[in-house]
N, C-alpha and C positions, 0 to 999 in steps of 0.2 A: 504494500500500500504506500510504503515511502517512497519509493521508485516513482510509481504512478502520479502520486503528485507534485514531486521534485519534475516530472518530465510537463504536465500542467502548467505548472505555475512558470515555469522560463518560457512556453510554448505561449502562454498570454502574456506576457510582459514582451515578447517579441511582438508578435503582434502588434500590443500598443507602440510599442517604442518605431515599427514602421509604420504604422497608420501617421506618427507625427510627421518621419521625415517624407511619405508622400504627398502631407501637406505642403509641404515647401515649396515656396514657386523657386530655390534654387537645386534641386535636386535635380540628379546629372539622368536619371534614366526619365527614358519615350514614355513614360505611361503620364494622363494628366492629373492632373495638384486638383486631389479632394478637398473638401472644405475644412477648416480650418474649428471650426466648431464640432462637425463630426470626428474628428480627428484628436480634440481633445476630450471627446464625450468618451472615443474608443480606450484612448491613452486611462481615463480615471479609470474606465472600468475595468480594463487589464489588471489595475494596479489592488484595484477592492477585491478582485479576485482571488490576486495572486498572495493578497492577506490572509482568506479567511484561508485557503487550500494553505499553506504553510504557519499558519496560527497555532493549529491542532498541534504538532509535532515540534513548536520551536517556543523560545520564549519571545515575547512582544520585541524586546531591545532587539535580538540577533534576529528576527522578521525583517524589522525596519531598517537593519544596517547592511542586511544580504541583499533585502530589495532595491536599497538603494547603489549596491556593488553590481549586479545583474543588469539593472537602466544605465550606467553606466557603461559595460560591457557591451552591453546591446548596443548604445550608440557610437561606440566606436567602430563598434564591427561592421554597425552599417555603413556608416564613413567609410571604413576602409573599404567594404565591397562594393558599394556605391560610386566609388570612387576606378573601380576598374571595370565596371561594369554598367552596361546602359541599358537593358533589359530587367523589365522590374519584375518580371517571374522570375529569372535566375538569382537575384538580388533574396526575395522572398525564400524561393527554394536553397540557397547557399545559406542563409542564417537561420533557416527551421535546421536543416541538418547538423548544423555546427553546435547548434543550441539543444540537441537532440544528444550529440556526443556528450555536450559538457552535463548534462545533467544523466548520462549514463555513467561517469564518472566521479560523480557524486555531488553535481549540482550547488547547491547555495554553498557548501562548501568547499566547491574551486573555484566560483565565481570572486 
């Protein structure tokens, strides 16, 4: 059950953390710039989520300080993928995967 929702909770916090940067009117990939409000409605709700699904199993402090190491990682990584790549399905599909590893590896705790 920890697995499953260590794989969850990095799985919506990606999400959110792309739904911002396709907001961006300066983002390097073809796909167009969602709106800016849906894009933050996505982003809270990633993050509500990615509380309660890691709440259970974690203390309040080390929640808030993973989740905020994981939003972090996520927008680098989109940076950097983003940044070599102009196709927002590869972009999406290269940071489910990567995000897919890191929390097969044991998640909040490599993040």
């Amino acid at each position: 059950m920890f697995l499953i929702t260590n794989i969850l909770a990095l799985q919506t916090l990606w999400g959110g953390c792309a739904a911002l940067y396709f907001s961006s009117t300066h983002q390097r990939t073809d796909a167009p710039t969602i709106s800016k409000v849906l894009s933050r409605t996505l982003f809270v709700a990633a993050l509500i989520v990615a509380v309660f699904l890691l709440k259970e199993q974690h203390n309040i402090w080390a929640v808030v300080f993973s989740i905020i190491t994981m939003i972090m990682m996520n927008f680098i990584l989109i940076t950097l993928i983003g940044a070599h790549e102009n196709r927002s399905l590869r972009v999406v599909v290269y940071g489910t995967v990567i995000n897919f590893a890191l929390s097969l590896m044991g998640g909040v705790y490599v993040a």
